[in-house]
C-alpha positions as CSV (number, residue, x, y, z in Angstrom):
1,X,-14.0,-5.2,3.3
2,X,-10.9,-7.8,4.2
3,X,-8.4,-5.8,6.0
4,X,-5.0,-6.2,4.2
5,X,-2.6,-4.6,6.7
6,X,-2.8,-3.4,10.4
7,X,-2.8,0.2,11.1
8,X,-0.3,-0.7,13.8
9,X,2.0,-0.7,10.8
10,X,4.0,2.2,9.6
11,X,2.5,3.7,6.4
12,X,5.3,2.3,4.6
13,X,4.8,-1.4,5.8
14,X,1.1,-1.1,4.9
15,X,2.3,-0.2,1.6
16,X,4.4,-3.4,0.9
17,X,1.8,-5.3,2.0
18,X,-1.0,-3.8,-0.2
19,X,1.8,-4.2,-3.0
20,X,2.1,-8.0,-2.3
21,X,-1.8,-8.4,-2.3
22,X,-2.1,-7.1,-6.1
23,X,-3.5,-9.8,-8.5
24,X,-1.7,-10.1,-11.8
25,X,-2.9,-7.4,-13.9
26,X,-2.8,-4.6,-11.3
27,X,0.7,-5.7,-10.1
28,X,2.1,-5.5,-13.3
29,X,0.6,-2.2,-13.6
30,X,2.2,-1.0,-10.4
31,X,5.5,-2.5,-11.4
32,X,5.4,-0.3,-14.5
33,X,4.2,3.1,-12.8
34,X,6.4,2.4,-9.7
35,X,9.6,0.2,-11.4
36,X,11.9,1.1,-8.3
37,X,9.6,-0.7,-5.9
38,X,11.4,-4.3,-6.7
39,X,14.9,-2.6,-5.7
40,X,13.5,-0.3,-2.8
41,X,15.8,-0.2,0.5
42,X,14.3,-0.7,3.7
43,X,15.8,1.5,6.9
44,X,17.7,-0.9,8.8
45,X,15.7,-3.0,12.3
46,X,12.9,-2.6,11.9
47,X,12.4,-2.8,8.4
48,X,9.6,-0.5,8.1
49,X,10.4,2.4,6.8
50,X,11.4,3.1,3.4
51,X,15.1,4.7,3.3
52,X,14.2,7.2,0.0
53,X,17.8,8.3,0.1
54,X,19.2,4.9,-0.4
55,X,16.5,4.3,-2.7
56,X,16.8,7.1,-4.4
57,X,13.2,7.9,-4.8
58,X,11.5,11.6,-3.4
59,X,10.5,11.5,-0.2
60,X,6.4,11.4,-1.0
61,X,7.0,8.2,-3.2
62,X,5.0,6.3,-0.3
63,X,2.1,8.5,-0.7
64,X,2.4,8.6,-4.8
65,X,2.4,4.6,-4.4
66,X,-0.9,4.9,-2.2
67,X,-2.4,7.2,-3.9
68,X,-1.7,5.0,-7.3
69,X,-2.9,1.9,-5.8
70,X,-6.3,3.6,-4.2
71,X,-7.1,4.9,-8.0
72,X,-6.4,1.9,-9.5
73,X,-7.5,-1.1,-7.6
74,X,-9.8,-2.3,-5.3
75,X,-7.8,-1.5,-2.2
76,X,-8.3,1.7,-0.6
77,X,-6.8,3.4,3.3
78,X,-9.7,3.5,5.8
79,X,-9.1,4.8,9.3
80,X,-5.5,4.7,8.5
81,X,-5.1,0.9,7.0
82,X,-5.6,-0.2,4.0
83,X,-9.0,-2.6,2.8
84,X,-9.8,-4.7,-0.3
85,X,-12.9,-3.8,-1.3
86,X,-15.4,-5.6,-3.2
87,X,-18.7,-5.7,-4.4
88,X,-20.0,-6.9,-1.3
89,X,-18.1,-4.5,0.9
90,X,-19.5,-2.5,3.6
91,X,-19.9,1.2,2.7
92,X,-15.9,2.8,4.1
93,X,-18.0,5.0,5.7
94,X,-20.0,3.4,8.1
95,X,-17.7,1.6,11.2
96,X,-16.7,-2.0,10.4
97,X,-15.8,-4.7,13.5
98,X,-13.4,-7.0,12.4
């Protein structure tokens, strides 16, 4: 497991960074279930949250997003921040010391 975000994040930050570890194939993917993402507005200081109004997007796109990206790639939420997981990761169940 290689942690790709803190949990000290907000869910949405956590997000753009899970986005910006995709690899080619899966970000292309995401780009075409999730076109929007490219144009997304951030809430202004701090930029963490996503404003869905400006964006014009519903207010569960975040969790639509995560749930798309933890069905589709190798990166799934554990104890509230995301991991890339890989065939030698740990089992997400048992604790993991970073």
């Amino acid at each position: 497991m290689e942690p790709i975000s803190s949990n000290h994040y907000s869910v949405d930050t956590q997000l753009s960074d899970a986005v910006d570890a995709l690899k080619d194939d899966e970000r292309e993917a995401f780009d075409k279930a999730f076109p929007e993402w490219n144009t997304i507005t951030w809430e202004p200081s701090p930029l963490s949250h996503i404003d869905t109004e400006a964006s014009g997007v519903d207010v569960e796109y975040t969790s639509w997003a995560i749930d798309w990206i933890e069905e589709n790639t190798l990166i799934t939420w554990y104890e509230g921040e995301p991991y890339l997981m890989g065939d030698d990761s740990e089992d997400p169940e048992e604790p993991y010391e970073l």
